[in-house]
C-alpha positions in Angstrom: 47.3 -10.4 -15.7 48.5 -13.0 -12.9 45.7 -15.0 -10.8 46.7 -14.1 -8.1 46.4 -10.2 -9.1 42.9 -11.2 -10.5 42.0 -12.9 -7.2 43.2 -9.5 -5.1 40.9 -7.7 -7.3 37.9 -10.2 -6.4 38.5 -10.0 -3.3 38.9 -6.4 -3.2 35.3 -6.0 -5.0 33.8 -8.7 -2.1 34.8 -6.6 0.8 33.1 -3.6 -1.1 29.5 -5.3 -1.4 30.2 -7.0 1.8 30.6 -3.1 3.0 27.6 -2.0 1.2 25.5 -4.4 2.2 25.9 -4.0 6.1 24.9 0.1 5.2 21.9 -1.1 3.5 21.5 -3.6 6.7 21.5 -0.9 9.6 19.0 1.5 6.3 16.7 -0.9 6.9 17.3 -1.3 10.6 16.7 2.2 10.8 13.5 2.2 8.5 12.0 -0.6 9.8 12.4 0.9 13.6 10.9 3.7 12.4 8.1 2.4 10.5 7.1 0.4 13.9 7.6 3.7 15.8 4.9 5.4 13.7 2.2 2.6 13.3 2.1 2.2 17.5 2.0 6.3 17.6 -1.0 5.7 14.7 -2.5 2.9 16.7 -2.1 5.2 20.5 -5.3 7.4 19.2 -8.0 6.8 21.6 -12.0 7.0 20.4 -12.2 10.4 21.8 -9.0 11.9 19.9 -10.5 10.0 16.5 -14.0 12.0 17.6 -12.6 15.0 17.8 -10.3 14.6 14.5 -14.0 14.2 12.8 -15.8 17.1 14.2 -12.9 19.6 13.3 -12.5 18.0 10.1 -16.7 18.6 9.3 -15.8 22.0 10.9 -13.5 22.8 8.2 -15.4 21.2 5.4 -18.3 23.2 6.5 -16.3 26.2 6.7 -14.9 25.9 3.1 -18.6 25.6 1.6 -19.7 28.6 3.4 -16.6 30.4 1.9 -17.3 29.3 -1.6 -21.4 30.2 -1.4 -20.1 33.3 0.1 -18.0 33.9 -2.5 -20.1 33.2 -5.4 -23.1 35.6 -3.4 -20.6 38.2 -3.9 -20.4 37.6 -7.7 -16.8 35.6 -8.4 -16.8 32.5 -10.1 -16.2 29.2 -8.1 -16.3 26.7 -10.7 -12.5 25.2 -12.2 -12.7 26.7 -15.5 -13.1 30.8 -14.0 -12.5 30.5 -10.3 -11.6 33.9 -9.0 -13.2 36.0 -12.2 -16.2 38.4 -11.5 -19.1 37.1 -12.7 -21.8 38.3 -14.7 -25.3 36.5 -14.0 -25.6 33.6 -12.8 -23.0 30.0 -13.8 -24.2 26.7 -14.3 -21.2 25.4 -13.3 -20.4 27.2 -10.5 -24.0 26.5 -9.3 -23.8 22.1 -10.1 -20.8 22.8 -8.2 -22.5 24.3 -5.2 -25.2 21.8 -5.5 -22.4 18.3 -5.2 -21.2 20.2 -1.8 
């Protein structure tokens, strides 16, 4: 193979990367627009909006403990190891898990 023919193919391969790394340029562009995008949107909450957030999230973690102790009052299992199964008497597990909540 000639030099010349060998420097051609170098050169060839250079403009490739060269190509490949202005994509991965304007990627990163892109991500790191986007990245500052979502942090001021993250930032933009006011006190109020983070209150409210709070309160509906006790809401639903309220709600999801009366739904499992209502659950278990009706005789299913709640505990990991026979969530869903009828339940004869009472569990231990099911109850240590009632107690954590």
């Amino acid at each position: 193979m000639k030099i010349t023919e060998r420097l051609i193919g170098l050169e060839k391969r250079q403009q490739e990367l060269l190509e490949e790394i202005m994509e991965l340029k304007m990627m990163a562009y892109a991500l790191e627009e986007e990245n500052e995008k979502l942090r001021l949107q993250l930032c933009s909450y006011t006190d109020e909006d983070k209150a409210t957030i709070e309160e509906n999230v006790k809401k639903i973690q309220g709600q999801g403990y009366d739904n499992l102790e209502k659950l278990y009052q009706e005789g299913f299992h709640i505990c990991h190891l026979h969530f869903g199964e009828v339940r004869e008497g009472d569990c231990i597990f099911c109850m240590s898990f009632l107690q954590k909540l």
